[in-house]
Every structure is written in structure tokens, then in C-alpha cells.
C-alpha positions in Angstrom: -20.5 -3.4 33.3 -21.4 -6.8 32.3 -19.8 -8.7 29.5 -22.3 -8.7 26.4 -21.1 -11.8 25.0 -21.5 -15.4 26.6 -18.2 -16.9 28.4 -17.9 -19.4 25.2 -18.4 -16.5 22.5 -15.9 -14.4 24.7 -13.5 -17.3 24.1 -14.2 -17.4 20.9 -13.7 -13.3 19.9 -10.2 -13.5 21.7 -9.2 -16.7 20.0 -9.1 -14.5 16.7 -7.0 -11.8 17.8 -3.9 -12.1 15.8 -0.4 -11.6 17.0 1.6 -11.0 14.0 0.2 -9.8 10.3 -2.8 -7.5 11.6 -4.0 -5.0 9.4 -1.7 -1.9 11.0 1.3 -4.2 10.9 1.0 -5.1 7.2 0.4 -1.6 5.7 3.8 -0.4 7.8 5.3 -3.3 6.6 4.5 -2.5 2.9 5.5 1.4 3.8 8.2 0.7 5.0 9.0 -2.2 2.2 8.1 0.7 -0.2 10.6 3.7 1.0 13.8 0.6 0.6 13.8 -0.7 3.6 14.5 -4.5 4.1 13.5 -6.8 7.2 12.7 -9.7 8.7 9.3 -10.3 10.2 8.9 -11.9 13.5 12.2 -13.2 14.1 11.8 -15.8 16.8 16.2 -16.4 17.5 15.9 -12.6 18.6 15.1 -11.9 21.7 11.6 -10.9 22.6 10.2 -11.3 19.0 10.3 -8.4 17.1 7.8 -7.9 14.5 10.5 -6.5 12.3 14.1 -6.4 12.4 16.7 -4.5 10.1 19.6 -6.2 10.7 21.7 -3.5 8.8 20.6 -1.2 10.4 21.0 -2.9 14.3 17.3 -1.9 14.6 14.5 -3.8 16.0 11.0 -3.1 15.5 7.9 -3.6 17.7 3.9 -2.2 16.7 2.3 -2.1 20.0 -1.7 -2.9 20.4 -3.1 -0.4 22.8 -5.2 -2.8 24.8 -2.3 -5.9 25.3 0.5 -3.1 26.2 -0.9 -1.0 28.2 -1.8 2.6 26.2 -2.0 5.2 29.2 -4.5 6.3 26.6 -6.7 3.6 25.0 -6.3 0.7 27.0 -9.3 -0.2 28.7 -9.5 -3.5 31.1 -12.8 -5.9 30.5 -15.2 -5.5 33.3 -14.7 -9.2 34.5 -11.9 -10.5 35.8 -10.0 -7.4 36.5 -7.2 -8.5 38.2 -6.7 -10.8 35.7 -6.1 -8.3 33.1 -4.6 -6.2 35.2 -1.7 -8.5 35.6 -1.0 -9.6 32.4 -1.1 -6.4 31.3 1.2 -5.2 33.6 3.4 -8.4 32.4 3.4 -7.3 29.9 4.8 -3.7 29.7 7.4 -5.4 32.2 8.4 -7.4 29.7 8.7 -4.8 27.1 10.8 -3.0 29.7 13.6 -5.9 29.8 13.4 -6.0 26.1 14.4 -2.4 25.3 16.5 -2.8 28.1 18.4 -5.8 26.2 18.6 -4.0 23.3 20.0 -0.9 24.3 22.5 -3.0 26.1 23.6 -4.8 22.6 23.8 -1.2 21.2 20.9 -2.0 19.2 18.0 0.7 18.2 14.6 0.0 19.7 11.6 1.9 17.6 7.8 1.0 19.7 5.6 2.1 17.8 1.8 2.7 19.0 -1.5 0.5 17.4 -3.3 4.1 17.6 -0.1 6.0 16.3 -0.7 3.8 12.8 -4.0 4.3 12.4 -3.6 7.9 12.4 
């Protein structure tokens, strides 16, 4: 299928994805605010930059987007420049690999939670 949208407009609608305060993250955040819970968001000194971390609790929280991780479910690769996609993708479900990884070896907890699991 061919992309709908010129290369520059392309551009331009990815520019604007946001990586931190999207809708789904904010409305957990002000759940989880709500029920007592205290946090951090996007904690660059931790490694691989959770959106949220509870420090008392040793837990680290991440809210994955279904297309940039990889949902077995949801995630659907743009028509051009497949292997492109492909590979970051991949990337980057490698990378969220090493992070639990890290994590469990720190004896933190690791909660991933799913962009379509929030919106249900």
C-alpha cells in the first residue's frame, strides 16, 4: 500500500508523536496518583527511562505503545521502508529485554503495561 501522505507531511505526523505525557500515560498517572501512590515520572539517572518509578516500592514502570514495541497484536509496520521499521522495532523490544533483565537483576519489580491494555 502506498503511503497517503507526502514524504514532508509523513515527517511532519511523526515529529508529533510524543514520548512521555500522552493521553494513556496521564490518566494512569492520575489513577494511580488517586489510589496513594507516589512516583517519579521519567526518571532519566534510571536505567532505561521509566515512565514511572516508585522508589518505595523497588518498582519501575513502563506504558508500552503498541506500534514502537512491538504488540504481537496491534502493531502494524508502514508499507514503505519495511526493513527499516522492522529493525527498529525489533531494537526496540531488544532493548526492553536488557531492561527487565537489569531490573530483575537489582531485585527490582518491572510492571509493562500495554498502550491497548489502557485504553480498555
Amino acid at each position: 500500500m502506498i503511503d497517503m501522505f507526502t514524504k514532508e507531511k509523513r515527517s511532519e505526523i511523526m515529529s508529533k508523536i510524543r514520548s512521555k505525557d500522552s493521553k494513556i500515560e496521564v490518566a494512569f498517572r492520575k489513577a494511580l496518583w488517586k489510589e496513594g501512590f507516589r512516583y517519579r515520572k521519567n526518571v532519566k539517572s534510571y536505567f532505561g527511562k521509566p515512565d514511572l518509578v516508585l522508589k518505595k516500592y523497588k518498582t519501575v514502570i513502563f506504558i508500552d505503545s503498541c506500534f514502537w514495541h512491538g504488540c504481537k497484536k496491534h502493531c502494524k509496520l508502514p508499507a514503505t521502508n519495511k526493513k527499516f521499521w522492522k529493525e527498529k522495532i525489533e531494537r526496540n523490544r531488544q532493548r526492553d529485554k536488557e531492561v527487565n533483565k537489569h531490573y530483575k537483576k537489582i531485585g527490582w519489580n518491572i510492571i509493562r503495561i500495554w498502550e491497548h491494555d489502557l485504553k480498555q
